[in-house]
N, C-alpha and C positions, 0 to 999 in steps of 0.2 A: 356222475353228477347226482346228488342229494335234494329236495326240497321237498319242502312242509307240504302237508294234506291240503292245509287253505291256501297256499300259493298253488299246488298244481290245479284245484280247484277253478281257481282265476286267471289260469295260462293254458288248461287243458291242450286247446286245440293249437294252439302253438306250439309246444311241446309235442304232440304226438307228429307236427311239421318237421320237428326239429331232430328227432330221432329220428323218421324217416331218411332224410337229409344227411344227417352225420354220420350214420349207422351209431350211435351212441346207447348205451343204456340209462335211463332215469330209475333212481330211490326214491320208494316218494316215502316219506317218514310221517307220524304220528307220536307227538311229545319226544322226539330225537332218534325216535326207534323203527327201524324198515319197516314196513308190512307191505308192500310191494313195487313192484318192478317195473319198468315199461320199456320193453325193448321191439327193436325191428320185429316187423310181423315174419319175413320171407328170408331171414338168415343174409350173407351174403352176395352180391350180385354175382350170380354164374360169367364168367368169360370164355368166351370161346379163344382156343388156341391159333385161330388161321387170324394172321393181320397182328395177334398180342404186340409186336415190338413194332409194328408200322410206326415208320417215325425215328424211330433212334437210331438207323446205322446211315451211314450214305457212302455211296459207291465213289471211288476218283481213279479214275482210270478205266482199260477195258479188262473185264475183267473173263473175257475167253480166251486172250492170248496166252503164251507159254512168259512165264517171268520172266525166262533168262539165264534160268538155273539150270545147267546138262547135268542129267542124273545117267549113272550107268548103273546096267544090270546086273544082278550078282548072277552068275554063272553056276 
């Protein structure tokens, strides 16, 4: 996202909301031209891997019994 020296002027603190929030980076321009940045202060939010997919699978059935399928042993 882009905008002017005098609009981030007069949106500052909303804007530093709003990259917080989005993880987004802001341009801020001077006559069209960048002269700086405003990004996340803390990079991405770390996750932890115990629990990541909590949610996405669900179980139907028991799932300690044997399927059904007799497998033999190779010899």
């Amino acid at each position: 996202m882009k905008i002017a020296a005098g609009k981030f002027k007069a949106q500052c603190l909303k804007l530093m909301d709003d990259v917080q929030k989005g993880r987004q980076t802001v341009v801020i321009t001077k006559r069209g031209k960048p002269v700086a940045k405003l990004v996340p202060a803390d990079g991405a939010p770390e996750r932890s891997i115990f629990g990541f997919l909590q949610g996405q699978a669900r179980i139907v059935g028991d799932i300690v019994s044997p399927t059904g399928v007799e497998w033999e042993a190779e010899r």
